[in-house]
N, C-alpha and C positions, 0 to 999 in steps of 0.2 A: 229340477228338470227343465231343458230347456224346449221350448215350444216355437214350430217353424214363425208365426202369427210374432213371435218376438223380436224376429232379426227386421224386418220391417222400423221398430222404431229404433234396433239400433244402429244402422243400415242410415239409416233417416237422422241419427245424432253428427256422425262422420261423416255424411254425405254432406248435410246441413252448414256442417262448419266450414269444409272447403267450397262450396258454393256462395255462404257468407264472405268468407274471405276473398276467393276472385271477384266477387263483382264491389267490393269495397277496394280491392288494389288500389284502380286506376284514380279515386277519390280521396286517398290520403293524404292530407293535410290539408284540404281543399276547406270552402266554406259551403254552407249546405245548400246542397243542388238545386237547381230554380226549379226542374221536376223531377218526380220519382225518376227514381233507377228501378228499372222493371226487367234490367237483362246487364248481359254482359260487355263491358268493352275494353278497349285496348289503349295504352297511353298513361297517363297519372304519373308522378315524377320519377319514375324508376322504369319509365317506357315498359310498363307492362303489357303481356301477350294477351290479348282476348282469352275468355276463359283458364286462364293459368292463375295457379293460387300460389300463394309465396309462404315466407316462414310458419307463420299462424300453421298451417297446413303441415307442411314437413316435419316439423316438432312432434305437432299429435300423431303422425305416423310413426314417427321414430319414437315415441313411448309407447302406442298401440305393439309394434313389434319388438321391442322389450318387455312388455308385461304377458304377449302371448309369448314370447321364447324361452322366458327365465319362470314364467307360470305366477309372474306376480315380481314386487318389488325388486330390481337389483341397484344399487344406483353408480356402479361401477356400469354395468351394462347398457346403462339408460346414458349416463355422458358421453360413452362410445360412440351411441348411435345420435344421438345431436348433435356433437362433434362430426361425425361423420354427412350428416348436413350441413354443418355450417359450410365444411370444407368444397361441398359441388357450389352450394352459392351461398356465398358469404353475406355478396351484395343484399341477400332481402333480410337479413339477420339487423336486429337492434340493438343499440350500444352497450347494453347492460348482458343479455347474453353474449355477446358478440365478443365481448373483451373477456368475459368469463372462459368459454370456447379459447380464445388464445393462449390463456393459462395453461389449462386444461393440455392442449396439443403441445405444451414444453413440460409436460411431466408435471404438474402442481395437480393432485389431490382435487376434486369440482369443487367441494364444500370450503376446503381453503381457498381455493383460487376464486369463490362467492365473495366468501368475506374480504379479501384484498379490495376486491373491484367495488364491492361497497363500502369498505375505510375511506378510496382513492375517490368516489365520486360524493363520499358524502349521505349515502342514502342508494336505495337501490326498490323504489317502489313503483316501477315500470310494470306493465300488465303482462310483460313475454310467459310468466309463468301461468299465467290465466287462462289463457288463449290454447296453450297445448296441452292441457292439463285433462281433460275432457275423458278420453281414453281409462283413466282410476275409474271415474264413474261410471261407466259401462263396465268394467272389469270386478271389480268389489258391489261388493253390499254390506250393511250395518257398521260398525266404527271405522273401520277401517280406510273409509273414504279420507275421513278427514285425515287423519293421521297421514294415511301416502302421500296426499294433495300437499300436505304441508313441509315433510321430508323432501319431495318431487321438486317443491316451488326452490326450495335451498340449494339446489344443486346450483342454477346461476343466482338467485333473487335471495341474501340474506335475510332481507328486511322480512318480520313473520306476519307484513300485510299480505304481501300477495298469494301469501298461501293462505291465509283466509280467506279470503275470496273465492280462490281457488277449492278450496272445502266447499263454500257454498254454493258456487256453481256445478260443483261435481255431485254433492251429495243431490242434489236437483235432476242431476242426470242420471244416477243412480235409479231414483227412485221410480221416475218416469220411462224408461226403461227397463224399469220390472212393475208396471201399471196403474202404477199411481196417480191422479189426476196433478192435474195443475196448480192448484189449492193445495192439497195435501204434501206435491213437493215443495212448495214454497214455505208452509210452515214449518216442515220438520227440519228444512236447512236452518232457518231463524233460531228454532228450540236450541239447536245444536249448535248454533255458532258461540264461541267462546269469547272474543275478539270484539271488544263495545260496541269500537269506532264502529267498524262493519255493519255488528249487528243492528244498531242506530240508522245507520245509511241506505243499508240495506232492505233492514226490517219494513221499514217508514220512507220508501219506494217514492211514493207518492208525490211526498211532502217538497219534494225538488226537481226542479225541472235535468231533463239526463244531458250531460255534456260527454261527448264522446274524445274522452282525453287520455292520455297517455299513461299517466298513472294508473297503478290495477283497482282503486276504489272503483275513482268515475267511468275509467271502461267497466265494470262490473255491472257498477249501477245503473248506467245507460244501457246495457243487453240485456239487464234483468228489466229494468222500467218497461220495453220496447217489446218485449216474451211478454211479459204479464197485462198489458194493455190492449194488445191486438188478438183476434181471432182466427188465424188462419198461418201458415208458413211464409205464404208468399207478401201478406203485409206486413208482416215482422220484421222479413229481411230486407223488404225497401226501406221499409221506416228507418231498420239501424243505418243502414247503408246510406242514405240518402241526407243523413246529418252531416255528413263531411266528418273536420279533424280524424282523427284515428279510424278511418273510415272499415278497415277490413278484417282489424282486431275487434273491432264491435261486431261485427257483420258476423265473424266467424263467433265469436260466443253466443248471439243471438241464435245463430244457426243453427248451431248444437242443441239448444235450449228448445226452440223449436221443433226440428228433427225428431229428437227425443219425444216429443208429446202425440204430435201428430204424425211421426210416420213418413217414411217416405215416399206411400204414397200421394201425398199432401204436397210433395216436391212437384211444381212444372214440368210434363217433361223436357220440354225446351232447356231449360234451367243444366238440367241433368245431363240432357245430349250435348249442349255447351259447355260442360267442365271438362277440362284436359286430364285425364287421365281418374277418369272418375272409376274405371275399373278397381285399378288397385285400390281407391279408397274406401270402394263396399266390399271388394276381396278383403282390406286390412282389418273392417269391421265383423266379418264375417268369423274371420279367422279366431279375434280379439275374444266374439260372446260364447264361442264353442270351449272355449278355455276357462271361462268366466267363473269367478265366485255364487 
């Protein structure tokens, strides 16, 4: 049964994340901000629009409406629809999806045209499947997190790091989301992470200071370090944001992760009224938990 008191934090996961993500835009690949970032701006090396969120964002909507329209996993339907983003802006897309995506639009299969693009670069453990992946854990509950996360992350990401990750950010989201504290999501993703490296990196948070890099561990690690050490939404997503490198793929999992716990109303509303097009992103949330496992 789903309860009005619910969409609040999942309303607040999707919200979260696209607010992570625009006000990290303008900061990516920068070195960390001489002060907080406490709001939004315009500029950073892809001349980003004030309040505009970029791929991070478009991804988790385009599986939010695959998982609400097909009522759960399709991955024929799910490439459609990121495909069908990459195509309006290419530009915010990253080299690993990016070139997956061009497979994909000459007729190649996702999951083959995955594996090609990580033969050809060598590796393929970019965070892109982390970052949109968020939408599983609002949508499922019990194994199944992981499992989709993992199938999800393959559609462009062979490598089966960033679907780990991806598992254990989601099962977080999952959990918190259907009211679980803080603590309790963060151990049961741990219990259930299958994946050493992860689990080691992850588990034991602590023990390292977070780099917000490009690959899906340390993006991981740095939006989970940065959720689990602050107290509030809005120090979360300075914090992530305000590191620089990968400044809006952390922002946006941070966000999520936040969102998720506290709520949207936890959100600024400044924050809120500065997102572009933040309609459709609590409409695609809304739409997303009324379908929900």
């Amino acid at each position: 049964m789903i309860f009005i008191s619910d969409f609040g934090l999942v309303t607040g996961a999707l919200a979260g994340l696209a607010i992570g993500d625009a006000m990290g835009a303008p900061f990516e690949g920068s070195p960390p901000a001489e002060r907080p970032v406490t709001g939004f701006f315009g500029g950073g090396p892809r001349m980003r629009v004030r309040g505009q969120f970029t791929d991070d964002t478009l991804q988790a909507l385009a599986v939010a409406a695959s998982l609400t329209h097909c009522r759960g996993y399709c991955p024929e339907d799910m490439a459609w629809r990121l495909l069908a983003g990459y195509r309006r802006f290419p530009e915010f897309y990253g080299p690993t999806s990016g070139s997956v995506l061009d497979l994909v639009a000459r007729g190649i299969p996702p999951y083959r045209a995955a594996f090609l693009v990580h033969r050809a670069n060598r590796g393929s453990r970019s965070n892109g499947s982390v970052m949109r992946g968020f939408p599983i854990g609002i949508f499922y509950a019990g194994p199944e997190v992981g499992a989709v996360s993992a199938c999800a992350s393959r559609l462009t990401h062979y490598d089966p790091q960033p679907g780990a990750c991806s598992a254990w950010l989601n099962r977080m989201v999952s959990a918190l989301c259907r009211g679980a504290s803080r603590e309790q999501a963060f151990i049961s993703a741990w219990r259930l992470c299958e994946d050493a490296e992860v689990a080691e990196q992850l588990g034991r948070y602590r023990q390292s200071d977070p780099e917000p890099g490009l690959d899906a561990l340390p993006c991981s690690h740095a939006a989970l370090s940065v959720f689990m050490e602050h107290r509030s939404f809005p120090e979360a997503v300075t914090a992530a944001v305000s590191m620089g490198g990968d400044a809006d793929t952390v922002g946006a999992c941070t966000g999520a992760l936040a969102g998720a716990c506290w709520g949207i109303g936890a959100i600024p509303p400044g924050w809120l009224a500065g997102l572009r097009d933040a309609g459709t992103v609590i409409d695609t949330a809304v739409r997303l938990w009324a379908v929900s496992q």
